[in-house]
C-alpha positions as a printed NumPy array, in Angstrom:
array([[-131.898,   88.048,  -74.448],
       [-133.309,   89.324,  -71.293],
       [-132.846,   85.646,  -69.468],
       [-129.328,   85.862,  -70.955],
       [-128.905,   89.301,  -69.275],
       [-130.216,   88.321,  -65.837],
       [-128.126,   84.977,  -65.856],
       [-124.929,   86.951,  -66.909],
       [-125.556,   89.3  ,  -63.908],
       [-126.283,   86.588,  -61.051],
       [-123.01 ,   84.847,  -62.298],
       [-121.   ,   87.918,  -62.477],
       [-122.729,   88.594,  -58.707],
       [-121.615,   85.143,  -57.486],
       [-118.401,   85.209,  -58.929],
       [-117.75 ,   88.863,  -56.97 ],
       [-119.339,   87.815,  -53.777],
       [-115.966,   85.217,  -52.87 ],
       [-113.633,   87.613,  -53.989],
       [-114.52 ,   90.418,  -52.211],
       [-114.598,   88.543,  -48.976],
       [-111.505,   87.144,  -49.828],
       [-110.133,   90.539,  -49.907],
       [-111.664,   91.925,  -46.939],
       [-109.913,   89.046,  -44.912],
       [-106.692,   89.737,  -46.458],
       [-107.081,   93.345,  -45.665],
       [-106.53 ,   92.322,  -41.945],
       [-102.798,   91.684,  -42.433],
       [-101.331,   94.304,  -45.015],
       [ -98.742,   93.599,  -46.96 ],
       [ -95.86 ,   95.43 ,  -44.064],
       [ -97.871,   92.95 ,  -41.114],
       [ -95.083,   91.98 ,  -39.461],
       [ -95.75 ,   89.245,  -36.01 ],
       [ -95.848,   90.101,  -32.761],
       [ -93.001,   87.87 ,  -31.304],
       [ -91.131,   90.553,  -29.738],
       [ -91.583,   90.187,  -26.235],
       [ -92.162,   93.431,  -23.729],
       [ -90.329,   92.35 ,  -20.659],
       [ -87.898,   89.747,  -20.117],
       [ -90.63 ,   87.422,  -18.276],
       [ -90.499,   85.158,  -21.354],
       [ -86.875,   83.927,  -20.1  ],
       [ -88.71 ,   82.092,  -17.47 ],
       [ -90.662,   79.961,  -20.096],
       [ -89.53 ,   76.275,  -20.866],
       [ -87.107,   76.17 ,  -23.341],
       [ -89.031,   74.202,  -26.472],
       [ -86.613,   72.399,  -28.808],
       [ -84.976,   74.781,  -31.853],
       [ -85.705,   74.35 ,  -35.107],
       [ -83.331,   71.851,  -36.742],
       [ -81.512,   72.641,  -40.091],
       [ -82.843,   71.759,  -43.181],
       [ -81.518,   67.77 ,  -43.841],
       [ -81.679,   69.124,  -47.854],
       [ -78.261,   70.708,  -46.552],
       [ -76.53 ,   67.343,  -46.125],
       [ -78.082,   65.304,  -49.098],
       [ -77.647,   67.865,  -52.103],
       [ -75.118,   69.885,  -52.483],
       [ -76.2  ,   74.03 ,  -52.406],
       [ -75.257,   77.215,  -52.935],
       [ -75.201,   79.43 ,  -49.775],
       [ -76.84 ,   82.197,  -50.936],
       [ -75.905,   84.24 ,  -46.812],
       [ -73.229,   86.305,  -46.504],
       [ -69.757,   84.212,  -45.309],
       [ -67.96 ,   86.992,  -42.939],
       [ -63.962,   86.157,  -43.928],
       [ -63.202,   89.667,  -45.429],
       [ -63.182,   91.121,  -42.017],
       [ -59.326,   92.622,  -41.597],
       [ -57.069,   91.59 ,  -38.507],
       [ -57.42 ,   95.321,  -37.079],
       [ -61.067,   94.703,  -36.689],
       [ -60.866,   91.568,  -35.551],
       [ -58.507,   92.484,  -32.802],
       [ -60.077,   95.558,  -31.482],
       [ -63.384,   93.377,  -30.976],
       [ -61.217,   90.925,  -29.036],
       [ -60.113,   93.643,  -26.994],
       [ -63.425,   94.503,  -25.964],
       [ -65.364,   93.172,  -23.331],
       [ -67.871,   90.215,  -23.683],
       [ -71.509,   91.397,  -23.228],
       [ -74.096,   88.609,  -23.774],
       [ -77.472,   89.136,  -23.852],
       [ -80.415,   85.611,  -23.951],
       [ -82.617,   86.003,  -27.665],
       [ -85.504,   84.354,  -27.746],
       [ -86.782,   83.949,  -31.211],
       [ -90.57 ,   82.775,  -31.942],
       [ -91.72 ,   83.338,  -35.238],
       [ -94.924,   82.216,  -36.915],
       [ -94.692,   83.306,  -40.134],
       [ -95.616,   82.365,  -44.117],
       [ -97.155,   78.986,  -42.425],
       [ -93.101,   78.595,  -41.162],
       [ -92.609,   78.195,  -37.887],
       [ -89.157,   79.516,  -36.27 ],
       [ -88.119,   78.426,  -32.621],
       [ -84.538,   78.786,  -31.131],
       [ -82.235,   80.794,  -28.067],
       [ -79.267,   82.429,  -28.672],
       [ -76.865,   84.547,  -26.485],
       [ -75.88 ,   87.555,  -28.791],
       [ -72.301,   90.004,  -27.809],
       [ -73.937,   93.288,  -26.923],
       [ -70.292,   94.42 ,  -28.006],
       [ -70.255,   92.634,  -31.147],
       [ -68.899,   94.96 ,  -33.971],
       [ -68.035,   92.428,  -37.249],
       [ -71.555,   90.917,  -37.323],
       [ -74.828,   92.372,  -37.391],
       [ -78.215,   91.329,  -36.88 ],
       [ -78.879,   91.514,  -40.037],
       [ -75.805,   89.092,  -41.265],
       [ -76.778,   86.296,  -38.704],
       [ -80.084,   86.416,  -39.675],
       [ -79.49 ,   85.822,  -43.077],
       [ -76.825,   82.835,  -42.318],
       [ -79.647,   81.602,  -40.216],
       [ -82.59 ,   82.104,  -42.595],
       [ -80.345,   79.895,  -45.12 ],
       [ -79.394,   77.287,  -42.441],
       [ -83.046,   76.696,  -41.873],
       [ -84.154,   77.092,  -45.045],
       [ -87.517,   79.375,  -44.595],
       [ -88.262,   82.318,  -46.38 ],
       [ -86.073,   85.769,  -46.721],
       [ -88.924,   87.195,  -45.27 ],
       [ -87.694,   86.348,  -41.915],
       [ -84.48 ,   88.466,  -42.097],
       [ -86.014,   91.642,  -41.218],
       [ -88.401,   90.434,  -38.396],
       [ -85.3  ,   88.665,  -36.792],
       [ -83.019,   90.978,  -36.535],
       [ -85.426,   93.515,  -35.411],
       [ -86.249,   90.653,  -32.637],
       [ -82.517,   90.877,  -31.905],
       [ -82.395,   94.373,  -31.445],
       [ -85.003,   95.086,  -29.175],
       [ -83.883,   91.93 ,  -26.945],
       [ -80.435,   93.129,  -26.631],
       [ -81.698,   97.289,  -26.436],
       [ -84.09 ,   96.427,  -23.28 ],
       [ -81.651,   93.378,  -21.493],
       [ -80.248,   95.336,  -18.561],
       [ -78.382,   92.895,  -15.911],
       [ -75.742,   95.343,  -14.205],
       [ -74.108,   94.001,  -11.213],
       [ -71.871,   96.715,  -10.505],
       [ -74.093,   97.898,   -7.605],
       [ -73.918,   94.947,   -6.123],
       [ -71.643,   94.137,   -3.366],
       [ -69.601,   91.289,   -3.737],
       [ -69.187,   90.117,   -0.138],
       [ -73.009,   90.319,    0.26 ],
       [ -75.728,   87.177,   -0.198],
       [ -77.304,   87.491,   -3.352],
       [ -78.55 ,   84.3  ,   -4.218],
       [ -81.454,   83.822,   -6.411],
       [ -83.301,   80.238,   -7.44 ],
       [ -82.241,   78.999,  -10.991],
       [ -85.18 ,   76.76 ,  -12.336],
       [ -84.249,   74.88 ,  -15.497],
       [ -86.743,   73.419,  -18.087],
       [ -85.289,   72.565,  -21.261],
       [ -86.768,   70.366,  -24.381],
       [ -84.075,   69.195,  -27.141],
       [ -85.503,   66.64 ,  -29.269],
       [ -87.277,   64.008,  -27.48 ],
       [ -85.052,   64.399,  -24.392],
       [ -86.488,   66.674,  -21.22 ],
       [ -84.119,   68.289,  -18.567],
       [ -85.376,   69.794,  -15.477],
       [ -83.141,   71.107,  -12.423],
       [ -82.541,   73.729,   -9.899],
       [ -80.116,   75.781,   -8.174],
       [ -79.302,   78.555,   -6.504],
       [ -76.986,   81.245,   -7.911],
       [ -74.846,   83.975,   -6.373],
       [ -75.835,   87.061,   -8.872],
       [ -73.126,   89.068,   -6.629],
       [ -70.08 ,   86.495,   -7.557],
       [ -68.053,   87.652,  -10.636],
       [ -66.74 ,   84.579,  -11.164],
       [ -70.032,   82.561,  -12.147],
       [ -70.192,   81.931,  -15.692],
       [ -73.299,   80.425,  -17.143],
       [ -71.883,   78.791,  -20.546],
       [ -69.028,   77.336,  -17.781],
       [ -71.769,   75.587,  -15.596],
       [ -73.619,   74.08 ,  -18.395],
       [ -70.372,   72.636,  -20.013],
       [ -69.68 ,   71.474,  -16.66 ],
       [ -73.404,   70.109,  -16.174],
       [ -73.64 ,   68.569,  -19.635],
       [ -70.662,   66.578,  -19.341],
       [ -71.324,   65.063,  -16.213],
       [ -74.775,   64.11 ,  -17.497],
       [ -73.834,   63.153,  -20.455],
       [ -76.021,   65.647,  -22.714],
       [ -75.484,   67.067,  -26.643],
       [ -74.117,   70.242,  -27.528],
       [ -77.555,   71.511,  -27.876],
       [ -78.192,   71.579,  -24.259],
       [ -74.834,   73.746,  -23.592],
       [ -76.505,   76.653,  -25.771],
       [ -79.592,   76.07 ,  -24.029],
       [ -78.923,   75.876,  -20.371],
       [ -76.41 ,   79.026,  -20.804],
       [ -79.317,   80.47 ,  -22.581],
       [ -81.896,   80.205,  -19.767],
       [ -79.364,   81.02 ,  -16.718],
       [ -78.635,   84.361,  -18.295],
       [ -82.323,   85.374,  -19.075],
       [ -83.845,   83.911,  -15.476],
       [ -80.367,   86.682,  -14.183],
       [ -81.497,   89.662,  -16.284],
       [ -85.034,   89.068,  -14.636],
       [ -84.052,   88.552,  -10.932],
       [ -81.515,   91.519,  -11.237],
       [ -84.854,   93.776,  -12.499],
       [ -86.932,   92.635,  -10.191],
       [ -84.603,   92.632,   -6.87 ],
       [ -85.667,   95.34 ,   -5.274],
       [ -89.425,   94.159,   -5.   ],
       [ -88.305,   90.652,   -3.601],
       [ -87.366,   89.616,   -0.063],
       [ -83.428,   88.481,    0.804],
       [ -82.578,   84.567,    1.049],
       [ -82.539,   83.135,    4.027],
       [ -79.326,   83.394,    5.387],
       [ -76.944,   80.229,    4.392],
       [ -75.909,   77.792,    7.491],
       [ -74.773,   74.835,    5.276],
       [ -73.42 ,   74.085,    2.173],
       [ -75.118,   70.604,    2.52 ],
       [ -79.135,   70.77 ,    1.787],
       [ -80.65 ,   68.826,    4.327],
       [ -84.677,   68.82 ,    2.775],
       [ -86.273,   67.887,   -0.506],
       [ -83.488,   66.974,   -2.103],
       [ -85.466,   65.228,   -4.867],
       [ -86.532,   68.971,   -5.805],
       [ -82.986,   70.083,   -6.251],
       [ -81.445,   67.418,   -8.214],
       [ -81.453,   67.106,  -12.041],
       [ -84.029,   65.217,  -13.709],
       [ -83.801,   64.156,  -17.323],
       [ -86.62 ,   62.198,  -19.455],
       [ -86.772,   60.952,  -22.616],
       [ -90.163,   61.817,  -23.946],
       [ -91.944,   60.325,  -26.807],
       [ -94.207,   63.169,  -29.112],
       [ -97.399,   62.29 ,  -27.589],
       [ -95.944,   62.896,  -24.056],
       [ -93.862,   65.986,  -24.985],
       [ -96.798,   67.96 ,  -26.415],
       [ -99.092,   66.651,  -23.182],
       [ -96.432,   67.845,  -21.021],
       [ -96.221,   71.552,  -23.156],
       [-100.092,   71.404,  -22.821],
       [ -99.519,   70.973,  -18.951],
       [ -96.988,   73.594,  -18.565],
       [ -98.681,   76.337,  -20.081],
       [-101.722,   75.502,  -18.185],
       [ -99.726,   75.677,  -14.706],
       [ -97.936,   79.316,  -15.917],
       [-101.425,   80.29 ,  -16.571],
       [-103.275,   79.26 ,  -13.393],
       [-100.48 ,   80.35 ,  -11.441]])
């Protein structure tokens, strides 16, 4: 009886042992943990822009019931005081790492935007994707503090005055690899960002994606030169409209990558922001 006793006792020790480390390592992430992929400052605009995550292919082979909200009970009143109003777009970045899903993609949300919220898109997009409902809330709080702390006023600017600024582009869709620069005249009203990359896409001959994309990183590399003008020095002043110099540097580049090279090149380009 007593060997029983003292053989009941180490088992009922070994069998406690796992589970209370297994609960001590869960108790690092309670149950409200929420990631931290809500950047600070808008320095993560001048990152590469990875490819987005692609919608689920179950979408096209089965057919499903959308379980997001489908905005179409939004009455013509609504719809035409939001028209009225003036178009505000702000660059989201969304990076989320969570459930062992893994959520990548850029957006330019309407500041002004009154007949969709944060909330609504996320859902659409959580459904699109296919990854769990647990992503609505962390999204659309994402959203939120990306559009609250964007700030890329021009109205102090004056619009006969040189206020060019270097546009560096480095954007991943697919397999395919773009890579450009430009200058950009922060001071002209009549630059439009989604304009240029329709214009730039077509004459390269790139998707859809890349429209979204290039628009995407134009506006966020803005926001951050517009923050941080006052602590950089003017452009030299402009004597030709024709660049004379390293005119392999300002041209576009495009590369079709296969996945070993992609993530080497990633690898690389993390290394170089890091060193730098």
């Amino acid at each position: 009886t007593k060997a029983t006793l003292e053989s009941v006792k180490r088992s009922d020790h070994r069998d406690e042992t796992p589970t209370t480390r297994r609960t001590r390592g869960s108790m690092a992430k309670p149950q409200g943990w929420v990631p931290q992929s809500v950047p600070a400052t808008q320095s993560h605009h001048l990152d590469a822009v990875p490819t987005a995550t692609a919608v689920s292919r179950s979408r096209f082979m089965t057919k499903r019931v959308r379980s997001s909200p489908i905005i179409n009970d939004i009455d013509e009143l609504a719809m035409q005081e939001a028209a009225e109003l003036a178009e505000y777009l702000v660059p989201i970045r969304l990076d989320v790492d969570l459930e062992g899903h893994r959520l990548r993609d850029t957006i330019t949300w309407n500041k002004h935007e009154k007949n969709l919220t944060p909330e609504q898109f996320s859902e659409i997009l959580v459904d699109d994707l296919e990854v769990p409902g647990t992503f609505v809330p962390v999204i659309a709080n994402i959203i939120r503090t990306q559009v609250e702390g964007y700030d890329a006023d021009t109205k102090a600017l004056i619009e006969d005055s040189d206020h060019r600024v270097i546009i560096k582009l480095n954007i991943h869709v697919g397999n395919t690899s773009l890579n450009d620069q430009f200058e950009w005249d922060i001071s002209c009203p009549d630059n439009s960002p989604e304009q240029f990359a329709r214009t730039l896409c077509q004459e390269l001959g790139l998707g859809g994606e890349f429209i979204s994309a290039i628009s995407y990183s134009i506006r966020g590399q803005l926001g951050w030169h517009i923050k941080t003008m006052a602590f950089t020095e003017a452009p030299k002043p402009l004597e030709s409209c024709l660049r004379t110099g390293n005119l392999d540097k300002w041209a576009p580049s495009i590369e079709n990558l296969t996945d070993r090279e992609k993530r080497k090149k990633y690898r690389l380009r993390l290394c170089v922001d890091t060193t730098a």
